[in-house]
Every structure is written in structure tokens, then in C-alpha cells.
DOTI-77261 format. One record per atom (N, C-alpha, C): residue in three letters; x, y, z. Coordinates in steps of 0.001 Angstrom, whole numbers, padded with zeros to 6 digits, always signed. Example, Ala and Ser with C-alpha at 12.3 -4.5 7.8 and 13.67 -1.06 7.14 Angstrom:
// DOTI-77261
ala+013190-005690+007800
ala+012300-004500+007800
ala+013200-003300+007800
ser+012850-002250+007080
ser+013670-001060+007140
ser+012900+000030+007870
END
This chain:
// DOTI-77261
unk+006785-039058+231746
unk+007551-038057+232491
unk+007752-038541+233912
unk+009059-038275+234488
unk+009227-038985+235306
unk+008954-037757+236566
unk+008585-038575+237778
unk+007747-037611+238890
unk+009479-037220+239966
unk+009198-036317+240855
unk+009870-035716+241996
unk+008645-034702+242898
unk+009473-035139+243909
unk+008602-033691+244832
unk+008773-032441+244979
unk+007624-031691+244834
unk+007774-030140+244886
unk+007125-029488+246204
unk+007906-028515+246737
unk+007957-027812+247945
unk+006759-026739+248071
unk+006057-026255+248248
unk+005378-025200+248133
unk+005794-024276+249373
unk+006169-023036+249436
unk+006828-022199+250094
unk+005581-021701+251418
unk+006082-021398+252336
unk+005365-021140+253509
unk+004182-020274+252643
unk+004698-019217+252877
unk+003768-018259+252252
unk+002924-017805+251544
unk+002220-019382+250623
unk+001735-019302+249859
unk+000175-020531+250352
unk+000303-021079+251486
unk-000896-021594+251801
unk-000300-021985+253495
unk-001298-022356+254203
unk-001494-022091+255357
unk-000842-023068+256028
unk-000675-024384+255724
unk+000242-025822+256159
unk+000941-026254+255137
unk+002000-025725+254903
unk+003157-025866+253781
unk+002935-027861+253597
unk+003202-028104+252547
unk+003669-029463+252135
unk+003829-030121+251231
unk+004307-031234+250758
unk+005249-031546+249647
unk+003996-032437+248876
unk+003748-031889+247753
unk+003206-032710+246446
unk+004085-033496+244937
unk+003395-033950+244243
unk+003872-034187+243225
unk+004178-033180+242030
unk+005279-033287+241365
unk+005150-032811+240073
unk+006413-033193+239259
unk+006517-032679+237958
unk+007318-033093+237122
unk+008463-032590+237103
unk+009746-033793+236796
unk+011071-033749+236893
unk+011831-032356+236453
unk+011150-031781+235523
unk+011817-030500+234959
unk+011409-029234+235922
unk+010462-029503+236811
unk+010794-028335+237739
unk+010755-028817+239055
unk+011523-028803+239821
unk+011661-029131+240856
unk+011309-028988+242202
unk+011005-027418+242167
unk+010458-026585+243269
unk+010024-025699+243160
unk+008724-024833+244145
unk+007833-024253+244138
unk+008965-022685+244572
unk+009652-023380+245596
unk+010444-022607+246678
unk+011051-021616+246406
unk+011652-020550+246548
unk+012560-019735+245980
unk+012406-018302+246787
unk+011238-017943+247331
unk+010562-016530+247725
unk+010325-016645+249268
unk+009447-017740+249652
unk+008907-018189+251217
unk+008203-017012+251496
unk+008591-016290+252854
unk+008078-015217+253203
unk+008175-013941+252339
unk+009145-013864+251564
unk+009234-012492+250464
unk+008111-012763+249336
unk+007077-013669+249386
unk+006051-013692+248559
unk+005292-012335+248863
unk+005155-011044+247771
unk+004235-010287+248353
unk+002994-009948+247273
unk+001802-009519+247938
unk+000711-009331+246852
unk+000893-008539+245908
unk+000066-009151+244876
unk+000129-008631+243367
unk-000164-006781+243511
unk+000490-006321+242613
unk+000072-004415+243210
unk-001142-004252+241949
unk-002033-003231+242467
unk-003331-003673+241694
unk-003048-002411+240125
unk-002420-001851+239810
unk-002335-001046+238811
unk-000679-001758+238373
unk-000317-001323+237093
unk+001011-002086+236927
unk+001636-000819+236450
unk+002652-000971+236348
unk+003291+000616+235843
unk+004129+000365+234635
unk+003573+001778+234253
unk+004037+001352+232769
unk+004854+003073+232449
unk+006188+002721+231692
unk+006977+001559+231311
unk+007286+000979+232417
unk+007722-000376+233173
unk+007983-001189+233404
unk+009412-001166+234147
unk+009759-001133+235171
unk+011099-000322+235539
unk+011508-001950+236333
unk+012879-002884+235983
unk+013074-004104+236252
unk+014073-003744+237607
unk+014089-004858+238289
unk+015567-005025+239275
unk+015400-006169+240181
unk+017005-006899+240392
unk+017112-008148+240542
unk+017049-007740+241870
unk+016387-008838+242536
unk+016320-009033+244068
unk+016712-010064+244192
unk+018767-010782+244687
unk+018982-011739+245257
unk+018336-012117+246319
unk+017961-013647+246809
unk+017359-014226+248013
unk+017778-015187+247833
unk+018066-015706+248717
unk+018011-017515+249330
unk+017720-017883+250365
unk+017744-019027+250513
unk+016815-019472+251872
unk+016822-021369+251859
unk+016383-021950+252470
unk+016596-023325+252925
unk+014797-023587+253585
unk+014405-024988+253208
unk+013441-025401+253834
unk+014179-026964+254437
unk+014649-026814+256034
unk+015049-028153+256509
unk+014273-028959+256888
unk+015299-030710+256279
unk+014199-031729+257045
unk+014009-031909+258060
unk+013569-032809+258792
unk+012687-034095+257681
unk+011268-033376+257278
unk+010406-031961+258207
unk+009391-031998+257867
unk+009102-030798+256564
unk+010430-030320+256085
unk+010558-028961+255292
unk+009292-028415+255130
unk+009175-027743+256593
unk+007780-026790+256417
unk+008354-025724+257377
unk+009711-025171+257832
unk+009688-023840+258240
unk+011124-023452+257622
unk+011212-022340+256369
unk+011923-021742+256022
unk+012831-021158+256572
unk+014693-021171+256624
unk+015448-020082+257020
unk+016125-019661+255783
unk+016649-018451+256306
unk+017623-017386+255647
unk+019195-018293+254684
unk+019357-017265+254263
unk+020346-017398+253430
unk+021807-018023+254548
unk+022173-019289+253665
unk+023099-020051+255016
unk+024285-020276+254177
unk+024552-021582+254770
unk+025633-022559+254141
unk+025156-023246+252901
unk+024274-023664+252790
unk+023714-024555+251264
unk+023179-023723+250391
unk+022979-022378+250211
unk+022407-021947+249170
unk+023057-019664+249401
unk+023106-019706+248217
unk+023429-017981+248510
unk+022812-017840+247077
unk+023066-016428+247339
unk+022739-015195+246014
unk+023034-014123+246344
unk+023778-013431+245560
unk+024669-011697+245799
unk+024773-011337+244113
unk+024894-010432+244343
unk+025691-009614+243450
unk+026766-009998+243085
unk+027450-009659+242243
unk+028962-009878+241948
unk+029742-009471+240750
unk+030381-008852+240872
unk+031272-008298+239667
unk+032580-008808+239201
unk+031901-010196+238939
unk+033541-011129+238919
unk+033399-011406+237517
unk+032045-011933+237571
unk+031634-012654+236076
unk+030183-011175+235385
unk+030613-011201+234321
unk+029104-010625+233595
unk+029210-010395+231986
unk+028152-010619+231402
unk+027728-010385+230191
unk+027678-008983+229765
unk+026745-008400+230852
unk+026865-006777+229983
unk+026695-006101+231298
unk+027614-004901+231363
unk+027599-003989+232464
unk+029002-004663+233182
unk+028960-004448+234608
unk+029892-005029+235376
unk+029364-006007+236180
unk+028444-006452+236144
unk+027920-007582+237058
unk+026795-008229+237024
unk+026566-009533+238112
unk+025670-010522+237581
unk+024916-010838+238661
unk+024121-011232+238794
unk+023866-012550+240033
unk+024177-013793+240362
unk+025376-014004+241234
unk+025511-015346+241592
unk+024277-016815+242249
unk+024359-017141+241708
unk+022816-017992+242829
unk+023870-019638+242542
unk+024322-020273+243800
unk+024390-021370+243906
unk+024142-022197+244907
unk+023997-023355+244781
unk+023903-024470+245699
unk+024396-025559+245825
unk+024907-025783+247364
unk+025769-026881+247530
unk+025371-028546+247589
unk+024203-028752+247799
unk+023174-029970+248422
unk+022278-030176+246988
unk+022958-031636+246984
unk+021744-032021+245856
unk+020587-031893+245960
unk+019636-032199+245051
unk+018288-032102+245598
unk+017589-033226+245829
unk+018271-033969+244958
unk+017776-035816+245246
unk+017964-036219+246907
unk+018414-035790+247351
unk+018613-036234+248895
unk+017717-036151+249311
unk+016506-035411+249018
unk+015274-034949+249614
unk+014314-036005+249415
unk+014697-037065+248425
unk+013810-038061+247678
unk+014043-039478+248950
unk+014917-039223+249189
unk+015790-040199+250178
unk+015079-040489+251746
unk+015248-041257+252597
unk+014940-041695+253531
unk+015273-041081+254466
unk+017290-040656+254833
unk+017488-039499+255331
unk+018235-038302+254551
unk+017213-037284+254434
unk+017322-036651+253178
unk+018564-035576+253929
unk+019274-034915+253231
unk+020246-034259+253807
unk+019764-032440+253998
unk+020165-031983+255061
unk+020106-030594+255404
unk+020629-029623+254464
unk+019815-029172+253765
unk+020498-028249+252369
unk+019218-028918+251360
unk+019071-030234+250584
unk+018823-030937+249639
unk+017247-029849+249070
unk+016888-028805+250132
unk+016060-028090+249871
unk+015975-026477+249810
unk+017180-026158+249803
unk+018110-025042+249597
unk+017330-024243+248067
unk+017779-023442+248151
unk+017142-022189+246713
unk+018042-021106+247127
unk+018057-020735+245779
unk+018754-019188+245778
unk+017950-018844+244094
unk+017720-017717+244012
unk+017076-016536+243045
unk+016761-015477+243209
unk+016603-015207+241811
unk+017699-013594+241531
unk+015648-012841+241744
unk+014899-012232+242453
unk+013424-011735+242020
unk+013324-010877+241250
unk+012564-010771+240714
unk+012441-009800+239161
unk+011032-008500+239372
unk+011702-007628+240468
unk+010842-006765+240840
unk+010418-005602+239682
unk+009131-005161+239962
unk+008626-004580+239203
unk+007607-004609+237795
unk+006950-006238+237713
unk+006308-007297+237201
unk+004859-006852+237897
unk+004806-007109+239150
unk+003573-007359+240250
unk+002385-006097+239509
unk+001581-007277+239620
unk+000145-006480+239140
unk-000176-006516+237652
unk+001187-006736+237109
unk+000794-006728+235083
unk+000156-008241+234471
unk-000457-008062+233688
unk-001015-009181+233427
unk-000491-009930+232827
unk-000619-011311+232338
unk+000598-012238+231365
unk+000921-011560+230294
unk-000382-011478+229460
unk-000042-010804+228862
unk+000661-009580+228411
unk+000694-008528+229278
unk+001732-007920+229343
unk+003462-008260+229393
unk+003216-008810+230521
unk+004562-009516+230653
unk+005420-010311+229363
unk+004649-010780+228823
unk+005149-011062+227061
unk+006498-011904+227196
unk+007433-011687+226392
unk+008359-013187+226745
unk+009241-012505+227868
unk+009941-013427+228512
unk+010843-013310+229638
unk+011725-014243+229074
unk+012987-013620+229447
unk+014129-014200+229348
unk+015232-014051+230312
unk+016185-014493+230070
unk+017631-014460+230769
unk+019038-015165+230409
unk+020209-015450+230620
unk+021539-015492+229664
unk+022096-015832+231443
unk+022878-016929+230734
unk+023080-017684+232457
unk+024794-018240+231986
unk+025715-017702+232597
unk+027080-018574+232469
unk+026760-019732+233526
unk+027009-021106+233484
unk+026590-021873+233939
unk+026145-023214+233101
unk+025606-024167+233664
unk+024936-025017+232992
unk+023526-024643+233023
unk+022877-024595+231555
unk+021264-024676+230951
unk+021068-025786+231477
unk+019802-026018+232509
unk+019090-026955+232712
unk+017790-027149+232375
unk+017279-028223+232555
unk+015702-028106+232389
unk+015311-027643+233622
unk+016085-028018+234969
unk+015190-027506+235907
unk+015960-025981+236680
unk+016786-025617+236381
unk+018052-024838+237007
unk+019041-024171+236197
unk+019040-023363+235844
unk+017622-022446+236053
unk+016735-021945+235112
unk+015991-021396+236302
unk+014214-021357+235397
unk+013515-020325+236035
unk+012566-019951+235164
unk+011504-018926+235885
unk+010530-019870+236331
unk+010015-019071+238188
unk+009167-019536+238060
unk+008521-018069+237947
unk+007149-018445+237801
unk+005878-017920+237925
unk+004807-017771+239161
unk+004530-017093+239822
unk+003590-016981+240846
unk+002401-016397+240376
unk+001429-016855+239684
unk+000466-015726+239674
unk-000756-015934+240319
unk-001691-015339+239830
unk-003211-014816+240806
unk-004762-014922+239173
unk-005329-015401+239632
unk-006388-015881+239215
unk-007905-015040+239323
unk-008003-014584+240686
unk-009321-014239+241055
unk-009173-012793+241379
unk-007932-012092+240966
unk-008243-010764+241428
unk-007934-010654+243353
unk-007462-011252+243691
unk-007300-010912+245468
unk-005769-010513+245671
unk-005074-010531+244779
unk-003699-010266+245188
unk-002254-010981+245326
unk-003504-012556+245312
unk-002408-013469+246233
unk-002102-014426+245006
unk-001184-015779+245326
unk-000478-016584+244441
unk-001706-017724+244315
unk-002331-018170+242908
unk-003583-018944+243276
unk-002302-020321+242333
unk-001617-019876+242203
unk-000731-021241+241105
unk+000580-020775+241170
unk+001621-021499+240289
unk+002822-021310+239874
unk+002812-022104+238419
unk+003844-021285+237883
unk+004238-022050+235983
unk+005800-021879+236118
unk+006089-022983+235346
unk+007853-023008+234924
unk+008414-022915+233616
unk+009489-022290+233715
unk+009850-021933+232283
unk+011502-022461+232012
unk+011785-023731+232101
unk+013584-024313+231980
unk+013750-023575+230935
unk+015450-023090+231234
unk+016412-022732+230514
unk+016270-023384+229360
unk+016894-025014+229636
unk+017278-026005+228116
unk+015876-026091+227263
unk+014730-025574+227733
unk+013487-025951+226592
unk+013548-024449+226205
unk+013990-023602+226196
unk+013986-022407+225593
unk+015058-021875+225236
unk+016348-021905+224741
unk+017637-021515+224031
unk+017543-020585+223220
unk+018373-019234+223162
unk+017640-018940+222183
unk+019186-018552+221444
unk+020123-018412+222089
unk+021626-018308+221752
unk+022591-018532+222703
unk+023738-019128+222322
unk+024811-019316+223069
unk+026277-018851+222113
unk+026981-017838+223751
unk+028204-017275+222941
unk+029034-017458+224210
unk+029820-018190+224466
unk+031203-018058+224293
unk+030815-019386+225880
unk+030565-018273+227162
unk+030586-018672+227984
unk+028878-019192+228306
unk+028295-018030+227716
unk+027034-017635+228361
unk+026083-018094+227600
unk+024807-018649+228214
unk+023637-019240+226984
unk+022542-018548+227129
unk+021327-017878+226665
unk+020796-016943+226552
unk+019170-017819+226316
unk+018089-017914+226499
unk+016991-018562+227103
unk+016161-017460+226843
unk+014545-017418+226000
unk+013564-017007+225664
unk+012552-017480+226141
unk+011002-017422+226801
unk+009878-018014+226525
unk+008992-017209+226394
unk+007946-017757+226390
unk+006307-016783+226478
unk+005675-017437+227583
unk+005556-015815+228368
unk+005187-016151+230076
unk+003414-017002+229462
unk+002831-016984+228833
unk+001570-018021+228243
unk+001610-018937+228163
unk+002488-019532+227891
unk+003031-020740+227520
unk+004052-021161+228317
unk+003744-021964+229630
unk+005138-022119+230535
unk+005149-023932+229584
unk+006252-024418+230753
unk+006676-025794+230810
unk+005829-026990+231395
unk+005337-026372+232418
unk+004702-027164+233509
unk+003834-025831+233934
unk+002714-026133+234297
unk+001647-024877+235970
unk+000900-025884+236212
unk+000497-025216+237330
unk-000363-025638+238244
unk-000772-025254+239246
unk-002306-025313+239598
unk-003006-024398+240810
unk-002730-025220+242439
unk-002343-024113+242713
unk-001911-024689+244414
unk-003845-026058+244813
unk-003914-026908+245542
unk-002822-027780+245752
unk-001709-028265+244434
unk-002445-028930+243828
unk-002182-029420+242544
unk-003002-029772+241916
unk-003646-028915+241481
unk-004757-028946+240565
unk-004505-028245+239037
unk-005571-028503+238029
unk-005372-028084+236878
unk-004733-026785+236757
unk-003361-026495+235559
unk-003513-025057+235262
unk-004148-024304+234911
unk-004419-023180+236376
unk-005356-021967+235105
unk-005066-020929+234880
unk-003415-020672+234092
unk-002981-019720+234030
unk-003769-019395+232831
unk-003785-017551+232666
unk-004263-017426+231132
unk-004017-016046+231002
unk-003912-015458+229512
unk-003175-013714+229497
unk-003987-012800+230770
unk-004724-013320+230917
unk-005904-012212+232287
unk-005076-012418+233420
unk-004772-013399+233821
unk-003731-013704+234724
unk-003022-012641+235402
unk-002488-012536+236743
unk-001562-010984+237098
unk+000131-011669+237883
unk+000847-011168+237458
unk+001913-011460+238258
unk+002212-010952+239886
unk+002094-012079+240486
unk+002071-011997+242027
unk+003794-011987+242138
unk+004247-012661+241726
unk+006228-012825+241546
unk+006712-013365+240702
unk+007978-013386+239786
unk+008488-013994+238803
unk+009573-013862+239236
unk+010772-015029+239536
unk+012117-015568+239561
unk+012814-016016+238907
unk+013934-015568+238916
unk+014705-016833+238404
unk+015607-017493+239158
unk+015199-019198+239396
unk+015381-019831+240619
unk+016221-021007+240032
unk+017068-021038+240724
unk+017884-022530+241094
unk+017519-023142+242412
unk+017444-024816+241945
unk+017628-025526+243429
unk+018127-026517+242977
unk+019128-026935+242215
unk+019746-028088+241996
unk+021310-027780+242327
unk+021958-028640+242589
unk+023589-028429+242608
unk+024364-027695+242269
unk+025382-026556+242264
unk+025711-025948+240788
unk+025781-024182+241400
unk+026378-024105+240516
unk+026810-022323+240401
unk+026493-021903+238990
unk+025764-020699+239160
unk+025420-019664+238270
unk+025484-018130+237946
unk+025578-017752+237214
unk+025620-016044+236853
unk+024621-015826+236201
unk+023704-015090+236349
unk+022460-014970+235865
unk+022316-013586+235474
unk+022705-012463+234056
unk+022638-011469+233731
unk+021298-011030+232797
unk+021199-010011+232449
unk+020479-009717+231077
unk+019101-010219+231416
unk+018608-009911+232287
unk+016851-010514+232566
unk+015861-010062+232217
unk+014919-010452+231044
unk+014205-009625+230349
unk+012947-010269+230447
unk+011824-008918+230630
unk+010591-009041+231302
unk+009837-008011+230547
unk+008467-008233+230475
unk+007763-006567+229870
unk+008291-005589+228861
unk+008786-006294+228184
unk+009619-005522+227068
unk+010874-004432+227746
unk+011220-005100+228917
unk+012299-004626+229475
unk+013647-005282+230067
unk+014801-004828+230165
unk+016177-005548+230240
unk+016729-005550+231313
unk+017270-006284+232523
unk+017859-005656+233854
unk+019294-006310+234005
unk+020238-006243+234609
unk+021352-007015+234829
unk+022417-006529+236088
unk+022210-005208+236629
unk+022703-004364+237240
unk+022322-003902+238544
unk+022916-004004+240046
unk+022023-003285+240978
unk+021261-002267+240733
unk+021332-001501+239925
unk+020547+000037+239796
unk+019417-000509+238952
unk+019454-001675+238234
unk+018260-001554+237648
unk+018333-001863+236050
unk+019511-001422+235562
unk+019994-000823+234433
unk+020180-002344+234191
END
């Protein structure tokens, strides 16, 4: 498996900085400061809704996050959608390989994702498969869930897991391709620094995304979490 560098977002340890990991996920990044603690009871049923964000980590030392710019967005939009009237746009202009580069380009660390509020505090197991239905290109790394979760009971993000689109398919119609996994079973995890995964069903969701950071435009509808469906500002 071939290696790239992954970002770990301010907010999730005290001197942000770039480690190793594998080609199919690319980045940690997606949340930064909107990382918030796990809520300690989970609510049940399970009430979903997309939270567009984007944001940029610039070089050369990509360790202080800004806002939604020129290289990366996410909105709403009722241009394109699967079911209802609308979707989430999340694209980006800046490759990401530039970042691999000597002078890596302003953007090459760009994110935009759709957050999947209303997760925080349930355990993996609960959470059960997650999915989503993306007009766009299925990637392995773009897009994908990540995973933020918590280990010891304190609230906070003790790892991240990835879940690519193209390793999970579960139908494709017309425009749109439609992506299954089991939040148990990611692609890749691993415990902040980079240490062994220890995700496991006890596990609690601190945040779950669905994140792009590669090149490319997307519509990201139909996001399914906790035995529940979202695609719509309201929720619905």
C-alpha cells in the first residue's frame, strides 16, 4: 500500500502535525475547530442533519486552520438531488498531491464536508452501517466517512477510521452511486499519534463526516446513520 500524508486537525491534539498513512484516506481534516465532545447519553430515535463546513489548512507549516475560501466550499443546493429537493455540494479546487511537493500549493489542503449531526455519544455499535449516494466520482479516498471517535469515556477524539466510497458500493443508478459500510469495520483507523486501531462496538462517536479533500465536485444526498436517513436542511 502505497503511503501519503495525513493532516490531523487543530482540534484534536495540542501541536497539530502531519503523519503517515494510507493512500485511500487522505486526511484527518474536515471539522478543525467544529470538533465537539462526544454528548454522554445518545438519543434515541436518532434525529440526523447535514452540517456543511469547509475550511483550508495553509502551507508550508499546515498547522493553523481557516474558514471556508477559494479552494474548498460546502452549501446546500437545490440544483442537483436524489430525493427531496436538495443535496450537499462539497468541492475542491487544489489537488492534494501538491502538498507532497516541495512547494506545495495554497489550497492542496483544503476540505469541505457535509457533518452528520446527531451521532455524538452513540456507540459503534449503535451507529450500525452508515451510508451515503454521491453524484460525482466514487473514490477510494473522496468521498468517505470519516470517523472521530473516543475510547476512554472523556468525550474527546482518541482516533479516527475511514470508510471510501469505491470499497463499499452498494448501487448505482443513473447519475448517482450509493455506498454502504459497517461503522466496525472501517478501511483504515488509527489512534492519534499513529498508533494501533482501537476502535471497537464500545467505542462512542465524537463526529462522523462525510469528507472530501481531493480535486472534484460532489452532491452528497441520502446519508444514512443509526438506522436513520437525512438529505434535506430540515433534517428530513
Amino acid at each position: 500500500m502505497t503511503i501519503r500524508w495525513t493532516l490531523l486537525p487543530a482540534a484534536m491534539v495540542a501541536l497539530p502535525f502531519l503523519v503517515n498513512a494510507c493512500v485511500n484516506e487522505p486526511t484527518t481534516a474536515g471539522t478543525g475547530s467544529r470538533l465537539s465532545a462526544a454528548r454522554v447519553v445518545a438519543v434515541d430515535p436518532v434525529s440526523l442533519k447535514l452540517d456543511p463546513t469547509a475550511g483550508n489548512f495553509p502551507p508550508p507549516a499546515f498547522l493553523r486552520e481557516t474558514g471556508n475560501g477559494p479552494y474548498s466550499q460546502a452549501k446546500w443546493t437545490n440544483k442537483v438531488a436524489l430525493d427531496g429537493k436538495f443535496s450537499v455540494l462539497l468541492e475542491k479546487s487544489v489537488d492534494f498531491a501538491s502538498c507532497n511537493t516541495t512547494t506545495p500549493e495554497n489550497g492542496c489542503a483544503a476540505f469541505a464536508a457535509a457533518i452528520v449531526t446527531g451521532v455524538e455519544g452513540i456507540t459503534i455499535a449503535d451507529l450500525g452501517d452508515i451510508g451515503f449516494s454521491v453524484n460525482g466520482d466514487c473514490r477510494a479516498g473522496s468521498p468517505r466517512f470519516n470517523l472521530l471517535y473516543d475510547t476512554d469515556g472523556d468525550g474527546q477524539a482518541d482516533g479516527v477510521a475511514f470508510y471510501g466510497c469505491a470499497a463499499h458500493v452498494s448501487v448505482s443508478v443513473a447519475d448517482w452511486t450509493s455506498m454502504t459500510a459497517t461503522a466496525a469495520a472501517p478501511d483504515f483507523c488509527y489512534t492519534f499519534p499513529s498508533d494501533a486501531c482501537t476502535l471497537t462496538p464500545a467505542s462512542t462517536v465524537v463526529e462522523l463526516s462525510v469528507l472530501v479533500d481531493e480535486k472534484g465536485t460532489w452532491h452528497i444526498d441520502r446519508v444514512q446513520a443509526a438506522g436513520s436517513t437525512t438529505g434535506e436542511p430540515n433534517g428530513t
